[in-house]
Structure formats: C-alpha cells, structure tokens
C-alpha positions in Angstrom: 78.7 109.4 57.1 78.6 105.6 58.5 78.9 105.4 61.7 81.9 102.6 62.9 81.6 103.5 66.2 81.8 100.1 67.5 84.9 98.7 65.4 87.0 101.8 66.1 87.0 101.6 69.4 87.4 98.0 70.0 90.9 98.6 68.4 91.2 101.2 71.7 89.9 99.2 73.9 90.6 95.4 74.1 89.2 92.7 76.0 92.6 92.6 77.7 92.1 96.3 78.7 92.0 97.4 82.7 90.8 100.8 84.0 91.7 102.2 87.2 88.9 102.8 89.0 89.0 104.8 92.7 89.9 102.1 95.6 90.8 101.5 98.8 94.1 98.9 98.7 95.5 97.6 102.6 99.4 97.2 102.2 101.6 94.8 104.3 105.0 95.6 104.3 107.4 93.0 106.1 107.8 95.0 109.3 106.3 98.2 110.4 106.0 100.5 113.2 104.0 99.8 116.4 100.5 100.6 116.6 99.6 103.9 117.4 97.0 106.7 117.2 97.4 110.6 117.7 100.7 110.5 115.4 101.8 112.2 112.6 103.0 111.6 109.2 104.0 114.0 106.3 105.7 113.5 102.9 109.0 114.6 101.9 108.6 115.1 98.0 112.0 115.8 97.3 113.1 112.1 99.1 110.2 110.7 97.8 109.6 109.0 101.1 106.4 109.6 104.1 107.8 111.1 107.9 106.3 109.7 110.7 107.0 110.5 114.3 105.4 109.6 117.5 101.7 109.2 118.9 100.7 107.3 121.6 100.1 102.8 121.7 97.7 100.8 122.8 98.5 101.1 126.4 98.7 104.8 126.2 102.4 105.4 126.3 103.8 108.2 124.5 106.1 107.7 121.5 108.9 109.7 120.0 109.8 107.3 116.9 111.2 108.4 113.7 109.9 106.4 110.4 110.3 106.3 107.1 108.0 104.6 104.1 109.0 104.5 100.5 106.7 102.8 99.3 107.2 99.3 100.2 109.1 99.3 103.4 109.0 100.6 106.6 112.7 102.1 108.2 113.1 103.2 111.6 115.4 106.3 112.0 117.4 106.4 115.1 118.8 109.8 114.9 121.0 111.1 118.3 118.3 113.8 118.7 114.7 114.4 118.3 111.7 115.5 119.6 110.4 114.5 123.4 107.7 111.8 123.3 104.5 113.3 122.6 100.9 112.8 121.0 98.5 115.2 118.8 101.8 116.9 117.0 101.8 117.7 113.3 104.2 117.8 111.1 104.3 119.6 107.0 106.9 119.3 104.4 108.6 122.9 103.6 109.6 121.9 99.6 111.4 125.5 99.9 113.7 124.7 102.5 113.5 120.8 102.0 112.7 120.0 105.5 109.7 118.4 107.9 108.3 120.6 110.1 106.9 119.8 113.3 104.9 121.9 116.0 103.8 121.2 119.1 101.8 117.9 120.7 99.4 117.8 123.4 99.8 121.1 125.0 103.1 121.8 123.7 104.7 124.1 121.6 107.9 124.1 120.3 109.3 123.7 117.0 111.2 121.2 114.8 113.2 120.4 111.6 113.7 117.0 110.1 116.4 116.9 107.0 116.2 113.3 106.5 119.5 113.2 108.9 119.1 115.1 112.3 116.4 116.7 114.0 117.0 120.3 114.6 114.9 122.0 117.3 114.0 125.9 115.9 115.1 128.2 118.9 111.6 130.7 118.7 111.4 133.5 121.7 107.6 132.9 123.0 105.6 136.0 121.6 106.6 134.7 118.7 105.1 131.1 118.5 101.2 130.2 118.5 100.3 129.0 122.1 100.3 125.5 123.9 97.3 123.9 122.0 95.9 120.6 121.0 93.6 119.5 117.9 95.1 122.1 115.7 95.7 121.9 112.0 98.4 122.6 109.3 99.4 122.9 105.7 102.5 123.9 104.1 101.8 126.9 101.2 104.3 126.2 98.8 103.6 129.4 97.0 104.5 131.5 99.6 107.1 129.6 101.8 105.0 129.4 104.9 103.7 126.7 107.1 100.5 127.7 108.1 98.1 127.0 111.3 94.9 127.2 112.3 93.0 126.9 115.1 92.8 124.2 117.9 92.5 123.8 121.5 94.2 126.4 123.8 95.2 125.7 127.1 94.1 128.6 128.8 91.5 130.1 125.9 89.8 127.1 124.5 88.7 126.7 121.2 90.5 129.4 119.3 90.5 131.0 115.6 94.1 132.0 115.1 95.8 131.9 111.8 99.9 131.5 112.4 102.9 131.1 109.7 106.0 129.8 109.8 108.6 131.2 107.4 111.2 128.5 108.8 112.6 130.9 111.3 109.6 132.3 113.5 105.7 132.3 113.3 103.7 135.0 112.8 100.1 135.9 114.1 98.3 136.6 110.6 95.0 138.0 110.3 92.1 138.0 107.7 91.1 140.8 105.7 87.3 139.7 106.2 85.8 136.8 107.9 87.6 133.8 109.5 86.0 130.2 110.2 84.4 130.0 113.6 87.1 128.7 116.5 87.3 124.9 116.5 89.3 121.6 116.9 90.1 118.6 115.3 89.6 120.2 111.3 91.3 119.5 108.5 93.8 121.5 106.3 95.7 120.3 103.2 97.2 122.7 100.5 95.6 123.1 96.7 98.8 123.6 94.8 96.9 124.3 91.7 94.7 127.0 92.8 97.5 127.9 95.8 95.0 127.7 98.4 94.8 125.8 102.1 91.6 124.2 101.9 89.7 124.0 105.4 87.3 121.3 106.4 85.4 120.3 109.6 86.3 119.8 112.9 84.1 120.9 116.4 82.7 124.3 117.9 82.2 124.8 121.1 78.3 123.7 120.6 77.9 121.2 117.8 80.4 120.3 115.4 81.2 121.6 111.5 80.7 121.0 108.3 82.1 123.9 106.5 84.8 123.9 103.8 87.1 127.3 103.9 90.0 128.7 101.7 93.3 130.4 103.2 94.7 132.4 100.1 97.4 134.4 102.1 95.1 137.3 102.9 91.9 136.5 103.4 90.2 133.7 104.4 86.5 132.9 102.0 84.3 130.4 102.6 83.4 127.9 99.9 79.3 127.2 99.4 78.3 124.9 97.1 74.8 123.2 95.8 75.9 120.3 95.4 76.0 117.1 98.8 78.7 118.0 101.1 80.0 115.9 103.6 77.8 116.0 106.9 80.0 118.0 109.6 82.7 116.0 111.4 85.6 115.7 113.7 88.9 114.5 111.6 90.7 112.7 114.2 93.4 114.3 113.2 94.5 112.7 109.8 91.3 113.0 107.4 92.3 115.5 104.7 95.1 115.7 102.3 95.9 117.1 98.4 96.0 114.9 95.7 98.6 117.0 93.6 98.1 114.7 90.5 94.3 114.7 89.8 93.6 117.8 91.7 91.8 117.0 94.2 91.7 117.2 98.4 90.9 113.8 99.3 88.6 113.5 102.9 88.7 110.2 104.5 86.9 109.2 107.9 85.9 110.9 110.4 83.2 111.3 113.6 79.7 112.6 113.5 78.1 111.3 116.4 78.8 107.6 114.5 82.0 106.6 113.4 82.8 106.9 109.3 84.9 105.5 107.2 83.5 107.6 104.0 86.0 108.7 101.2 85.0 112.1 99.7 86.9 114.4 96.9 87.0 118.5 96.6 87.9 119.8 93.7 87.9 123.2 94.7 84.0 124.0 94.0 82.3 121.2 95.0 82.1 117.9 97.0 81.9 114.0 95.3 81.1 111.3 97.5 83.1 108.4 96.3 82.5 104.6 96.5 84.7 102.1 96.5 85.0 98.2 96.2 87.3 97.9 99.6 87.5 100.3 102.3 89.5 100.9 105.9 87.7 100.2 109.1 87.0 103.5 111.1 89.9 104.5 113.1 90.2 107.1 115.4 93.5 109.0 115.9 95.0 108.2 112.3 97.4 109.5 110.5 97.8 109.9 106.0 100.1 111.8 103.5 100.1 111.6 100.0 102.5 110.4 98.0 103.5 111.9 94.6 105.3 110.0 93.1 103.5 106.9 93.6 99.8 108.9 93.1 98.6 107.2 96.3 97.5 108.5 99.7 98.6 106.6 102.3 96.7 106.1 105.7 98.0 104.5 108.8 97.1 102.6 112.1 94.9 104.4 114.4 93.5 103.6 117.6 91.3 100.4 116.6 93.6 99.6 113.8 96.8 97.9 115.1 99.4 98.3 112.4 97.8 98.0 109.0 98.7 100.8 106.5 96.1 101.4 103.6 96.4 103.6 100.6 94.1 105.3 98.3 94.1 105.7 94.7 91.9 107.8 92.9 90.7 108.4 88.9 90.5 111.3 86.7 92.8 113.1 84.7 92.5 116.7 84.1 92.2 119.9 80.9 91.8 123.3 80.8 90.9 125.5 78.1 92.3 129.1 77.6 89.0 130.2 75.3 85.6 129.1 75.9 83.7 130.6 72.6 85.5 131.3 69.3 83.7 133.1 66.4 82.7 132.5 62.9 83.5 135.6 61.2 87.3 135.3 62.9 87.9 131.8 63.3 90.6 131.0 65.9 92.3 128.4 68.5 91.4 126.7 71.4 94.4 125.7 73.5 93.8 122.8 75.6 96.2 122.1 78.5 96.4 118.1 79.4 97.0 117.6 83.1 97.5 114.1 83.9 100.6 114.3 86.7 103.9 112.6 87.1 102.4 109.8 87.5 101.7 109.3 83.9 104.6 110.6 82.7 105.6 109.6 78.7 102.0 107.9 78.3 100.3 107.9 75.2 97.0 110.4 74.9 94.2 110.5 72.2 91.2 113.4 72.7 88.1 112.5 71.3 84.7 114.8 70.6 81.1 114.6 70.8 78.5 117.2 69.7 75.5 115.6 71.7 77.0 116.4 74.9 78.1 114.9 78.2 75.2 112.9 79.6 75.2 110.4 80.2 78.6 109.1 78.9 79.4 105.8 77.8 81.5 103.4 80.4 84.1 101.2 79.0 85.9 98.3 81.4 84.7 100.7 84.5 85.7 104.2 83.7 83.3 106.7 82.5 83.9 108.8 79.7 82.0 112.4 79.1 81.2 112.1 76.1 78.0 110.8 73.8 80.0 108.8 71.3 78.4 110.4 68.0 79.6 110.7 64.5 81.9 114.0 65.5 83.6 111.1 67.8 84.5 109.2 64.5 85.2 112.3 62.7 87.5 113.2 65.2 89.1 110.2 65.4 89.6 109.1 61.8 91.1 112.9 61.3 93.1 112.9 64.6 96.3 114.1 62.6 94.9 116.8 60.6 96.0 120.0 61.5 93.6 122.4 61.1 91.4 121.7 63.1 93.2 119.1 65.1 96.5 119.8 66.7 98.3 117.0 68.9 94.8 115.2 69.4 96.7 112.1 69.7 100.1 112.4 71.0 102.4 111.7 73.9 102.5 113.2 77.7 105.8 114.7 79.2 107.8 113.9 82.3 105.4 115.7 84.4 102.3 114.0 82.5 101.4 117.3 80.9 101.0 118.2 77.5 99.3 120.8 75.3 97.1 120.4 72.3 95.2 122.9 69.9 91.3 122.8 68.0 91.8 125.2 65.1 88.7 126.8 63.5 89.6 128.3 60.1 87.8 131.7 59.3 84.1 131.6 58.0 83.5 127.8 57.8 80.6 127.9 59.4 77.4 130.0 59.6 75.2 128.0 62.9 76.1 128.2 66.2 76.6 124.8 68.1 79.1 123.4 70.7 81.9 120.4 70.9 82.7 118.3 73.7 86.3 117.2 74.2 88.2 114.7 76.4 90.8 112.9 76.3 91.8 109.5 77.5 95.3 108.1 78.7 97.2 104.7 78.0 99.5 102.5 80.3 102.6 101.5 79.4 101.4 98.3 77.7 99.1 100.5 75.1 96.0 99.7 77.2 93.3 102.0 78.0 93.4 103.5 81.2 91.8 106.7 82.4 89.4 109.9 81.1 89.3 113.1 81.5 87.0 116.2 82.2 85.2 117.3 79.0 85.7 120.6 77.8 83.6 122.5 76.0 84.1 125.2 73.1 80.9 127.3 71.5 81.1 128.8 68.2 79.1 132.0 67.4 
C-alpha cells in the first residue's frame, strides 16, 4: 500500500491550525479585590463562579471579604453576616449540599456555609470539631458527601496527623486502617474525582520538610511511590494543589524548598510530570487557586509579593480507557474505548487514529504531540474510518459532557501472528481545526 501520509493529514491539519499547548495566562479584570495573602478561594460548580473570603493585606490587617469571579469579573458580596476577619482559613465546595464550606483561620475553629446568599455559621458542640489549628488542609469527597481534613498546626499539640469529616452537620475524628502520612503543616489536598481519591502532597515535619504524595480513599490512607521525578519536598503556602476534573489531573503550582518556586507539576494518579511553560507567575507566598470547570482553567490569585494580579492555568491532554487489553484470534472480539475529553469540549468533532510501530517518539504537529508513529496502519485506519467491523465511531462527535464511546471489532480467525495496535484520538475546535491528543491505548492480539 502507498503511503499518503503527508497529503492526508495536511487536509487535518492546516496551516491555519492552533494547538493548545499547557500555559501560564495573567488576567486583568476591570476591578478586583485588594491584595492579600493567607486567603481562601474555592469553586462553586453548580454557580459556575470561584468563592473567596478573607486573608490578610499588605499591612497585615485581617480581612473578612466575600468575592466572587466568573470568569471575567470580580463582584464583591456584602452579605448582613459572615465570618470574623481572619487569615489561613479554608474553604471546599460541598456539590451535595450546594454550599462553601469554611473552617477555621489562624487558631480558630468554627464552621461556616456560604449558599451564594447568606453566610450561615454551623452550630458544632466542641468534642465534635477538629481543634484550633493553622496550616491545615482540605478537600471535599464528592463520592462520599464529606469535607475532609488533615493535619496542621495545633495550638496546644503541634504538628498533628488527624484525619476529620464533615458530613454538613458535625465532624468526625476518622482513622486509618493502616498507616497515615507523618504530622505536618502547610500540604496540599485536592480531590481525584475519577479515581474518588484526596490526593496528598507536601508540606513540613517537625525536622525537615516533605515530599511525599498520599491517597485518602475513605478508609485507609496509602502512600503513592513512583519511579519516575517527583517534585522535591515543599511547603504549599497554602494554595499549591488543586484537581483538574477535565483532563484528570492534580495540578501543583509553587511552593517553598529552602528557595522560592514557581514550578507547575501534574499527577495523574501514578506518577509525577514536570511541566514547562512559555509564561509563568512570580513566586508568591500565601496564595490562593480553584479550578474552574467550566471554563477548564485553574485560577491563581494575589499572594504576599503579588499585589492583585490573578493568573490561570490551562493545561493539554485529553483522555481513553479501554475495557480489554488483549483479544484473541481463535474468538475474535471488541475493544470498547471510552473518550474522555470534559465539558469543556463538549459537541467537538473526534477522529482516532492507529499505528502499529508504537508510541515513541510521536510525531508533533503545530505544538502538540501525538503517540503515535504515523505508519501505513495510520492510513489504513484513516481511509477506512467508517467501516464497521473493525472500526466503530473512529470519527465521530463528543457529547455535552465531552465523552463519547467508540468500538475496534476483530472478526473471528482473521489472523494467525500476534502483534499490537496503538490508538489515539485527537479533538477539533469549533472552527474544524485541530486541537488536542490523547493518551494511546493499546490492544494485543494472541
């Protein structure tokens, strides 16, 4: 067969083409709040809109602001009630109950509710609320309904390893079935609500500080090892770690370890990516950042040596899954691949193309990388792309949550050697150009 490669996909990918490539992007909205450090800042995914409250200025006064960001601008909130003025708080969005939560501040601990209306303060007895604490960490398990904290800075204990939840009416002292990370401050936590785990990163011990990466499953907490670089161990500064819930990934930005970083690093839930990028924030210490959904962006702002700027992150990569792995000759048999692009790419056009050479080293078009050694299975695949066997919705269109599902069919007794395809898929914008690939996934045939 002739291999027309090179004609084929110029009709995919045009000189006009763009590819979104991971970046760092400083917004400037017409008004925002005050500079600040030792905030917080959450995102309320049903109002499509980032909480912030509080923190402390530049002259060290302590703040008890309510803000809102959509997006573009910037609202204050002057609700009747709220929370006292206060600094190193934290604040989680309870999607069950559809409200912000916030705990404690600098040696504080009481609890509150935001609705998007009024500020409710949660009337908890004291044996059953975690302690006055600083430097603590929390994440929201959406699986299970609970707000869940760790760790921190006790004012009568020091450095502690207590694991609390929050069902929306008290907190609970939970404890591991096994091991728990070592007592420290200033980690991070975000929530992986794919694999329905809090991840855990960082933070200081009473010695030396951490760089170890945990998992909170609801029972047990397990500590994640890996191979590959990891980043070195750090403070957080309270707002370095957050869940990209449309590519899948915990996104780690900044940090101390006896220098000042502003690094940007990706989990995704086995190992650790350093990622470079054309523009990036100054360090900042005291920081706050949420992620927003719907706009497939994480958003980080001010921090002590930052005055008011507001940056946010956007990342590459969509995602498949593959329910088989191997499928064999004498059977034949279906490979369902699950396309996992998020809402953000909702209703764009798809194609999945093949390789039978591999992964390494790719090819790169217009600055995104694609898995794949573009062979003759890659024409094959793509000048059959609607035959059905083998090729089921190879080129098709996502849904309203950027999802879809496609199908390699593999008739019985067509083959007699064993080898192994490659597929990924790429994604469109909505002018038809070329904008992102996946993961490749592999199926074996014995």
């Amino acid at each position: 067969m002739k291999l027309l490669l090179g004609p084929v996909l110029a009709c995919v990918v045009t000189a006009s083409c763009f590819a979104q490539s991971p970046n760092w992007t400083r917004v400037q909205p017409a008004a925002s709040p005050v500079a600040r450090s030792y905030h917080c800042m959450s995102y309320d995914s049903d109002r499509q809109v980032i909480v912030l409250f509080g923190g402390r200025d530049a002259v060290i006064n302590r703040l008890g602001d309510t803000w809102e960001y959509d997006g573009k601008a910037w609202k204050e909130i002057r609700p009747s009630v709220f929370p006292s003025a206060r600094e190193d708080h934290l604040m989680v969005y309870d999607s069950v109950r559809k409200v912000t939560v916030l705990f404690g501040g600098l040696m504080q601990r009481d609890t509150w509710t935001w609705d998007g209306v009024v500020w409710t303060k949660v009337k908890i007895p004291p044996a059953q609320k975690p302690s006055a604490r600083s430097s603590f960490s929390m994440a929201f398990d959406e699986a299970r309904g609970k707000t869940v904290l760790f760790g921190g800075y006790d004012v009568t204990k020091g450095l502690v390893d207590d694991t609390w939840e929050f069902d929306g009416v008290v907190w609970t002292q939970v404890r591991s079935a096994t091991t728990t990370p070592l007592p420290r401050r200033e980690h991070g936590m975000a929530y992986d609500s794919v694999r329905r785990r809090i991840v855990l990163f960082g933070g200081a011990g009473d010695t030396r500080q951490l760089g170890d990466t945990w998992e909170w499953d609801g029972k047990v907490w397990t500590e994640v090892t890996s191979t590959n670089p990891t980043p070195a161990p750090r403070v957080l500064d309270r707002g370095g770690l957050a869940y990209d819930s449309n590519r899948r990934r915990v996104v780690l930005y900044g940090g101390y370890s006896f220098q000042r970083l502003n690094e940007t690093w990706e989990f995704d839930g086995k190992d650790w990516a350093r990622i470079t990028t054309a523009t990036v924030p100054s360090y900042r210490q005291g920081f706050s950042s949420a992620f927003d959904a719907a706009r497939g962006r994480l958003v980080v702002f001010s921090g002590a040596a930052a005055n008011t700027d507001l940056w946010e992150y956007s990342g590459s990569g969509c995602y498949m899954t593959a329910d088989v792995a191997t499928i064999a000759y004498a059977t034949g048999g279906t490979q369902t691949l699950t396309l996992d692009a998020g809402p953000v790419h909702a209703n764009k056009s798809y194609w999945i193309f093949g390789s039978i050479t591999g992964t390494s080293p790719g090819v790169s078009l217009n600055g995104i990388h694609i898995p794949l050694n573009l062979d003759v299975y890659t024409q094959l695949a793509m000048e059959n792309v609607t035959a059905n066997p083998p090729y089921d919705r190879f080129r098709a269109t996502l849904d309203a949550s950027g999802g879809a599902t496609a199908r390699f069919v593999l008739p019985v007794n067509t083959l007699n050697a064993g080898f192994s395809l490659d597929h990924s898929y790429i994604v469109f914008d909505g002018a038809g150009m070329f904008y992102g690939a996946s993961n490749p996934v592999q199926v074996t045939f014995q």
